[in-house]
N, C-alpha and C positions, 0 to 999 in steps of 0.2 A: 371837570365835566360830569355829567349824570346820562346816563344811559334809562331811558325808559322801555318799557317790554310790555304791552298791553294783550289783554287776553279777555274773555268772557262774552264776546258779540255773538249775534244768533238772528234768525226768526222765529218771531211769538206773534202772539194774536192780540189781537188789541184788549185791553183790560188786565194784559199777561206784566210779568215781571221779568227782570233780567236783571246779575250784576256783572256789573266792567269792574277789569282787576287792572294795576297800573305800580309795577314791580321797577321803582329804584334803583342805581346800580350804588347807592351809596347814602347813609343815614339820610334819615326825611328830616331830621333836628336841625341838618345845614341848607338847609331850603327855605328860601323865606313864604315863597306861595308855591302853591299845587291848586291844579285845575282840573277840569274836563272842557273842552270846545267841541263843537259839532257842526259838520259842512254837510248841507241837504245837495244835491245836484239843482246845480244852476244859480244856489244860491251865494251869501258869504259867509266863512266862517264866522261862530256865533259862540258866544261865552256860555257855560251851560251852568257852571257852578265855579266856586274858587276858595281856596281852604288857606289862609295865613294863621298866623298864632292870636287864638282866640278870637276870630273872626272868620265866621263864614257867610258867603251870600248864594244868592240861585236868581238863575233869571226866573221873570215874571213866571214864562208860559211853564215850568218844571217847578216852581214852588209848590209845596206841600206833598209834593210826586215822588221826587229824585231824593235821595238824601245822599250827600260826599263825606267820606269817614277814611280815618286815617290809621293802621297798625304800625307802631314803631319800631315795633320789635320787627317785625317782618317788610320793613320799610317798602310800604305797600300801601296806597291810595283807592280805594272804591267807589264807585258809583252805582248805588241801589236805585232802579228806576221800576217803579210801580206804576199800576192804571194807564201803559202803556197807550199812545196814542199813535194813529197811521201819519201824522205828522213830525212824531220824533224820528220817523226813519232819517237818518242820515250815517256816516262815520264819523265815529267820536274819537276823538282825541285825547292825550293825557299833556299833559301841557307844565313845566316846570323852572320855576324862575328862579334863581341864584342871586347874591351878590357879593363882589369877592373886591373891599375895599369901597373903591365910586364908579367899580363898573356895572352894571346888569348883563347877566346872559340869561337866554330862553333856551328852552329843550321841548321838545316835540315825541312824543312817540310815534308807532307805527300805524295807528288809528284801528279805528274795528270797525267793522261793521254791523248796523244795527237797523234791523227791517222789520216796521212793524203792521203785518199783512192778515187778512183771512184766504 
């Protein structure tokens, strides 16, 4: 099992920055992917970025914005989001996928919130 603990959510102003922190209960080296998702009210959750071994992707609308980065030492996941827009507001997710043999499990963190307002 992996235990997620997400931390760093806030209000800022549009154009402002913030980092989301996403604390592992257990090496990130036996993890095969790491993410962030984000659910807006009303809408569906949404994939925002996804970190496997030697590959990373971002959705369109956070490309060039967001950047996902990984400590291993402190088996810890980030999400640096610059140029903030009023449409990223949503709560983000840390998102963590295993695979133990031919099974797949998913883990979920506690989500943050993230409000980006004047």
């Amino acid at each position: 099992q992996v235990q997620l603990v997400e931390s760093g959510g806030g209000l800022v102003q549009p154009g402002g920055s913030l980092r989301l922190s996403c604390a592992a209960s257990r090496s990130i080296f036996t993890i095969a992917a790491m993410g962030w998702y984000r659910q807006a009210p009303g809408k569906q959750r949404e994939l925002v970025a996804v970190k496997t071994t030697g590959r990373i992707n971002y959705a369109d609308s956070v490309n060039g914005r967001f950047t996902i980065s990984t400590d291993n030492a402190k088996n810890t996941m980030y999400l640096q989001m610059n140029s903030l827009r009023p449409e990223d507001t949503a709560v983000y997710y840390c998102h963590a996928h295993t695979i133990d043999g031919l099974a797949g499990y998913d883990y979920w963190g506690q989500g943050a919130q993230v409000t980006v307002s004047s």
